[in-house]
N, C-alpha and C positions, 0 to 999 in steps of 0.2 A: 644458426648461431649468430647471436650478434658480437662481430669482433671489435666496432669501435668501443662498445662500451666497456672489454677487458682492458683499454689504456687510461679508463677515466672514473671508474667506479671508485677507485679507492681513498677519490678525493671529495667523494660527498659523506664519509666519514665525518663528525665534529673531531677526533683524533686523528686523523691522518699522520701529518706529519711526524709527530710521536711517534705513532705507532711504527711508521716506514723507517723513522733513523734508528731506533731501537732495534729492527730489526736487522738495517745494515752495518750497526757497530758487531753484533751479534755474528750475523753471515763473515764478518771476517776472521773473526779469534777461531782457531782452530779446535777440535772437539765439541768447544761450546757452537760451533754452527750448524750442530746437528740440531740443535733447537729451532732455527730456521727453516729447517727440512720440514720439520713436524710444523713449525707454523704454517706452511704453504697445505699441507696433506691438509690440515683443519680446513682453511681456506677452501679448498677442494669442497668438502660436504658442505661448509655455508653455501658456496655457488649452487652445487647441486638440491642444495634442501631448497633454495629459492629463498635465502633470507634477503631482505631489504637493504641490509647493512651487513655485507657478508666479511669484511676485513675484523677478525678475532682479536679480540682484547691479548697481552700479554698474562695474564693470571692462573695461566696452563704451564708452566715453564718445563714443569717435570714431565708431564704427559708430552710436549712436543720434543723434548729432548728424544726421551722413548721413542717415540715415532721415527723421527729421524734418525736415529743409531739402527732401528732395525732397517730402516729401507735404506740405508749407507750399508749395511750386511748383505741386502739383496744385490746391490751393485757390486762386490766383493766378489761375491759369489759367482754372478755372471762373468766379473772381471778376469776371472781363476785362467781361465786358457791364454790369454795378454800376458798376465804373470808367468806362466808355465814355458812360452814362447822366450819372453823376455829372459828369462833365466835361462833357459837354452844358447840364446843368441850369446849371453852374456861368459856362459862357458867356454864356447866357442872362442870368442874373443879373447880369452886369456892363454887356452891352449895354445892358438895361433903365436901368440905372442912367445910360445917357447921351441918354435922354431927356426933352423937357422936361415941362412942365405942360399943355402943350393937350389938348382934347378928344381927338383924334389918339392922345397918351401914354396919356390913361385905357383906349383901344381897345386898345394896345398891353399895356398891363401888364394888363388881364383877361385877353385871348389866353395870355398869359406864364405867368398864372397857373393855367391850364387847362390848359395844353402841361404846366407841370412838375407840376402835380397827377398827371398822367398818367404823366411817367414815374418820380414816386416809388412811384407803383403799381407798376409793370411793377419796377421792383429791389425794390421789398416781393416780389411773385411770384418774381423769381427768387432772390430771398433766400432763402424759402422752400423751395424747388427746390433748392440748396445743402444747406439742412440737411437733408430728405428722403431724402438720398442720401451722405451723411458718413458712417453707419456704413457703409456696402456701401464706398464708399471707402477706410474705413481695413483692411476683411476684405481688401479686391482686395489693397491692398498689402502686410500681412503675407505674403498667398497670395506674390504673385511680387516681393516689393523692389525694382518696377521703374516708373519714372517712368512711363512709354508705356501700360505694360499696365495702369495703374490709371486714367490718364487717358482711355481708351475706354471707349465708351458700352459695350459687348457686354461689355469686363468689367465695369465694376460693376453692370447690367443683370442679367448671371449669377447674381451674388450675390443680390439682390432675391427675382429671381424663383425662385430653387430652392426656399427656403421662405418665404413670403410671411408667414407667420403668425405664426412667431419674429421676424422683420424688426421686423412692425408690433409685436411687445412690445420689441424691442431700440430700437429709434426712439424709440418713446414715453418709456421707461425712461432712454434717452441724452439728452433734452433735459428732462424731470422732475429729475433728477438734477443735471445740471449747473447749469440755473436757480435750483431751490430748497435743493438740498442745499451744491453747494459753496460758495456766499456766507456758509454758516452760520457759519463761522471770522471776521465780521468782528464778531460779537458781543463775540469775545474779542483783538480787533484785531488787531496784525499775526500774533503768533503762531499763532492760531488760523485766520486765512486758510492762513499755510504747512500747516496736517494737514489741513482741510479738503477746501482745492481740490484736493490732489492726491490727496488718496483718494479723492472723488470720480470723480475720472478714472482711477482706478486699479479703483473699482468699471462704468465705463460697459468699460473694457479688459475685465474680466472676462465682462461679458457679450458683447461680441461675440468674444472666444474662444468662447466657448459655441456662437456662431450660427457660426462656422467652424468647430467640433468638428461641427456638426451636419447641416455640408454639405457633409461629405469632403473638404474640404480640405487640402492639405497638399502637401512632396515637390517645389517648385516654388523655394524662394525660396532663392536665394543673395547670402550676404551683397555688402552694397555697397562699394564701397573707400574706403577715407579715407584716402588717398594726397595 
């Protein structure tokens, strides 16, 4: 894998900068940045098709919108047990709150308090579990543009496991990156959050093109309809 040229390709683009601020006015408006989601998933195949100039024209808006709503579904999806948790905890907390003062209450709100100690643990772990498996996720879905096929275990599993070694640099790379690098734009406040964060995400794109260039993938995906 070559990872210094994920920080620098998107600037031999003759668009660049266009393209990167359009994309971060974009990533911030809510709904509309599902569009952003799908522009990186594109990005993804240029990478792996080996195009020359793999950063994608804006002229897609509908098809990337598409893209990105349905892999924001697949994240839902996975997300369901965090929600399921979270609304548990949340019950909890309210009942608690219609107890009194007796010794009885103090029994109750320690219990309370060990029950949901426990299961902010278990959505820590499967938080974790989420992010472990994001890039294979967003590979499966450039691979086939398909809701189903990205949301089974066997595919994004496939992904993983073909080369485990590039994975575990693409992983690390994709939450180092995202963590530390794309917040850097708030030094220079809002302006600098829009270059940032979305080249950021335009360098994690680059690398898991890479990790799909490098596990034959391709030949599968057809576009989505935005009908």
């Amino acid at each position: 894998m070559d990872i210094g040229s994920s920080f620098t390709f998107m600037f031999q683009d003759r668009d660049w900068l266009k393209k990167i601020l359009i994309g971060g006015v974009i990533s911030l408006i809510p709904i509309v940045n599902f569009a952003a989601m799908g522009y990186i998933v594109q990005l993804i195949r240029n990478v792996r098709d080996g195009e020359m100039l793999p950063l994608p024209e804006w002229d897609q808006f509908g098809e990337c919108f598409v893209s990105g709503l349905y892999l924001f579904l697949v994240y839902v999806v996975y997300s369901l047990p965090i929600i399921l948790l979270a609304c548990l905890q949340g019950v909890g907390t309210f009942m608690l709150g219609g107890v009194g003062d007796s010794s009885a209450a103090e029994d109750v709100a320690t219990m309370y308090a060990i029950a949901s100690a426990c299961l902010s643990c278990l959505m820590g772990v499967w938080g974790l579990f989420i992010g472990v498996i994001s890039p294979a996720l967003w590979v499966r879905f450039a691979e086939t543009g398909a809701f189903g096929a990205t949301l089974s275990l066997s595919g994004w599993w496939s992904v993983m496991r073909a080369n485990l070694g590039n994975y575990l640099i693409v992983l690390i790379l994709f939450w180092l990156v995202l963590t530390f690098l794309a917040p850097l734009g708030a030094i220079a406040c809002v302006v600098g959050i829009i270059f940032t964060q979305f080249w950021a995400y335009l360098v994690v794109g680059n690398l898991m093109g890479q990790l799909a260039a490098g596990l034959g993938l391709g030949g599968y995906y057809e576009p989505v309809a935005t009908a």
